[in-house]
C-alpha positions as CSV (number, residue, x, y, z in Angstrom):
1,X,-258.5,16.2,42.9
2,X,-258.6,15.4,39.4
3,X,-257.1,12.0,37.6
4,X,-254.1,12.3,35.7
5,X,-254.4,12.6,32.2
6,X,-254.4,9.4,30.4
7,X,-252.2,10.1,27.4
8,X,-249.2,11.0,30.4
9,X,-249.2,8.1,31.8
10,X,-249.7,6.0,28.4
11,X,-246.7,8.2,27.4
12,X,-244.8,7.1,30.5
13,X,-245.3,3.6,30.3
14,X,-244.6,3.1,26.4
15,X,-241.5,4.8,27.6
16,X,-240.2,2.5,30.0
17,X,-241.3,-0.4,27.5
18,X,-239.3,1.0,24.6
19,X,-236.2,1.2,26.9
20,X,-236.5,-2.3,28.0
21,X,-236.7,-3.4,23.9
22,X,-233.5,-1.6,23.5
23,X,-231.7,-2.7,26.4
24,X,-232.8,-6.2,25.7
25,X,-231.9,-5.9,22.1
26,X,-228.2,-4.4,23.0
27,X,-227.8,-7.2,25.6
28,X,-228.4,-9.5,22.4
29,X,-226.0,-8.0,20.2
30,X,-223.0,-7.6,22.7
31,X,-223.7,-11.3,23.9
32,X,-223.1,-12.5,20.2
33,X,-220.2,-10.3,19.8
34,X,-218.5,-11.0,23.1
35,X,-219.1,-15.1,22.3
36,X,-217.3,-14.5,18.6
37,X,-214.5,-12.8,20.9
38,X,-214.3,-15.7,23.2
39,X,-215.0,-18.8,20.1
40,X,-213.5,-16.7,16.6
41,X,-213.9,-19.8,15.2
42,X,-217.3,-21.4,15.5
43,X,-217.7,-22.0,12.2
44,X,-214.6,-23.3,10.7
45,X,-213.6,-23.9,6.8
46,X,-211.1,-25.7,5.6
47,X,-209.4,-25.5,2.0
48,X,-207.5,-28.1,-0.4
49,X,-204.2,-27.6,-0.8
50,X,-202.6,-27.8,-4.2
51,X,-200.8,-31.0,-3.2
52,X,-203.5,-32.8,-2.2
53,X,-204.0,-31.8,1.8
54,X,-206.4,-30.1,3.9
55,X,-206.0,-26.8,5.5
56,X,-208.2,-25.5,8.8
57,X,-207.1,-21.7,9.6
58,X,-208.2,-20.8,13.4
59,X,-207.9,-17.6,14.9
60,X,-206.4,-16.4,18.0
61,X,-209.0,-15.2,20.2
62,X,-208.7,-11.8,22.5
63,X,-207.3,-13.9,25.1
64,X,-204.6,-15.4,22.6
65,X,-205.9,-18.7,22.7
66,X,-207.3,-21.1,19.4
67,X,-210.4,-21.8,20.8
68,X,-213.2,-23.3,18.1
69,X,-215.7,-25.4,17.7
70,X,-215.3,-29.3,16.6
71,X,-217.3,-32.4,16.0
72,X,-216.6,-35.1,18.1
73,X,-218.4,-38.1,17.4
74,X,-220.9,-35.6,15.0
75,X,-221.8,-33.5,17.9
76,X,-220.5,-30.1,17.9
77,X,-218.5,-29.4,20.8
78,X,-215.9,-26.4,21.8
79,X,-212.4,-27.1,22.3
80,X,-209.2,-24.9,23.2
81,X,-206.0,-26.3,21.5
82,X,-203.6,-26.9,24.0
83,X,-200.0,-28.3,22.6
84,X,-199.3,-29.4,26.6
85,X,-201.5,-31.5,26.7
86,X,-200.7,-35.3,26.4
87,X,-204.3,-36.2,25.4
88,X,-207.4,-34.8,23.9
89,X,-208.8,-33.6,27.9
90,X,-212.6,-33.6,27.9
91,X,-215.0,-32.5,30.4
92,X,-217.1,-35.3,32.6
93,X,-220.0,-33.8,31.9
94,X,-219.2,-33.5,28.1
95,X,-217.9,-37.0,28.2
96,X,-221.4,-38.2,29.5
97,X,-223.2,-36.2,26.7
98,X,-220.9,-37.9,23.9
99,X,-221.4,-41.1,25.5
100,X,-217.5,-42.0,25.6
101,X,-216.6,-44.8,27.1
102,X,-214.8,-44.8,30.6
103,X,-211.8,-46.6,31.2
104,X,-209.1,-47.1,33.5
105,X,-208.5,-44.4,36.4
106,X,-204.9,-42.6,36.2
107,X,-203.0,-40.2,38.1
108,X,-202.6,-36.5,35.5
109,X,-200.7,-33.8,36.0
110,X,-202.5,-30.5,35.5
111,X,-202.2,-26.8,35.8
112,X,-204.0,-27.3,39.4
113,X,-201.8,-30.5,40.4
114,X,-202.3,-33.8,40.3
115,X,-205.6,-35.4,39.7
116,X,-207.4,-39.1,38.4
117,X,-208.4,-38.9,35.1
118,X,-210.2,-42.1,32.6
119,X,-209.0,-43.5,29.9
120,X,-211.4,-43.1,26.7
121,X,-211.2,-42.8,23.1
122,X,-212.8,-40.5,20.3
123,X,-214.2,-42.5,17.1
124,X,-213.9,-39.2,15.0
125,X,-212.7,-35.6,15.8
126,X,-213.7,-33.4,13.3
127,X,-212.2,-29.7,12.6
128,X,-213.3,-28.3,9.5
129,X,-212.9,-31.2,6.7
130,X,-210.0,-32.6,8.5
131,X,-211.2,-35.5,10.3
132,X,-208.9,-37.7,12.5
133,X,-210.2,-41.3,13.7
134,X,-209.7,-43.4,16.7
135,X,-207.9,-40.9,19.2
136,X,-207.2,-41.7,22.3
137,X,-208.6,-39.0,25.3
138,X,-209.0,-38.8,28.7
139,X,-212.0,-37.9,30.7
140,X,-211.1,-35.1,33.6
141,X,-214.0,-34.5,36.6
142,X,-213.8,-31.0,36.9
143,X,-211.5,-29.8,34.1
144,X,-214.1,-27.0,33.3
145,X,-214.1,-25.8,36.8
146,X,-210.5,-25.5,36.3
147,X,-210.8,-22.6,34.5
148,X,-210.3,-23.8,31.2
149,X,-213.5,-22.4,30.1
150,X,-213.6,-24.8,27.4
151,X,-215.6,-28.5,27.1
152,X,-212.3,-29.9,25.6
153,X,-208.4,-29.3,25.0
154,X,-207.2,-30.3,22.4
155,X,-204.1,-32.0,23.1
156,X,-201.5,-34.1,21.2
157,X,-202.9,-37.1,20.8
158,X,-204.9,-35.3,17.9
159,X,-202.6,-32.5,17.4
160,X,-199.8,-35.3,16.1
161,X,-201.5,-36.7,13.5
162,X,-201.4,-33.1,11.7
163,X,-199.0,-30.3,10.6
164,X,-199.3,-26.7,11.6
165,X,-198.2,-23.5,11.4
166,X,-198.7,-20.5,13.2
167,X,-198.4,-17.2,11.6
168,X,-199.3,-14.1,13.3
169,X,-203.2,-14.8,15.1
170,X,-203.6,-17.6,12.6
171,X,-202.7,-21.5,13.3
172,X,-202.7,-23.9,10.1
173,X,-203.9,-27.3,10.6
174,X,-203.1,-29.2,7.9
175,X,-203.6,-32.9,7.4
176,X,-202.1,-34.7,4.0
């Protein structure tokens, strides 16, 4: 019996390694692009307006949804914008990493029924250069297992401080 040659199985085995670099390299690429699908707005810029405000344009994602990325309290944080929602709803374990303070239980109606939720306030929200102080949240155990997806929604207690506008899959945020 004689040994294979050695340049066969070299051949064989830089084969299998160059397939793993691409597949590795193509898992890399279609995980960014499928994260800019599900966050269109990671990075979001804001303009001045000619009287004076502040405009923040988001993008409706594939799923229709304004989902971006905020500051809360300096850290960056993502948030779906969600115009039913009383409060600015944030995740326990997102709470906990913010360090915002817990406060009184209450009962909250949500898209899966009732639940207890805790009083808690933001110091700054920050979306683009519009920055909003002081707004009041609540703290939901198990709001990302709730399918939401995202670590906050961004409800009305921020949402009323601003002016939008939606036109086609873009939403205006405009403070003045």
């Amino acid at each position: 019996m004689q040994a294979p040659e050695p340049t066969k199985s070299y051949g064989k085995t830089f084969a299998i390694i160059a397939w793993l670099i691409v597949m590795v390299m193509l898992f890399l690429f279609f995980d960014d692009t499928i994260d800019k699908q599900l966050n269109p707005n990671q990075q979001l810029n804001s303009v001045q307006g000619s009287r004076g405000e502040t405009r923040t344009v988001l993008i409706r994602n594939k799923a229709g949804h304004y989902v971006g990325t905020a500051l809360v309290n300096n850290q960056p944080v993502d948030f779906m914008l969600d115009t039913g929602a009383t409060t600015v709803a944030i995740a326990q374990a997102t709470a906990e990493k913010l360090g915002l303070p817990v406060g009184r239980a209450m009962q909250v109606s949500t898209a899966n029924g009732i639940t207890t939720a805790y009083a808690s306030r933001i110091d700054t929200l920050q979306l683009g250069d519009i920055v909003l102080n002081n707004i009041p949240a609540s703290i939901v155990p198990g709001l990302n297992n709730s399918g939401a997806g995202s670590e906050i929604l961004l409800g009305m207690s921020a949402l009323k401080q601003l002016e939008f506008h939606q036109q086609g899959n873009q939403l205006t945020l405009i403070q003045h």
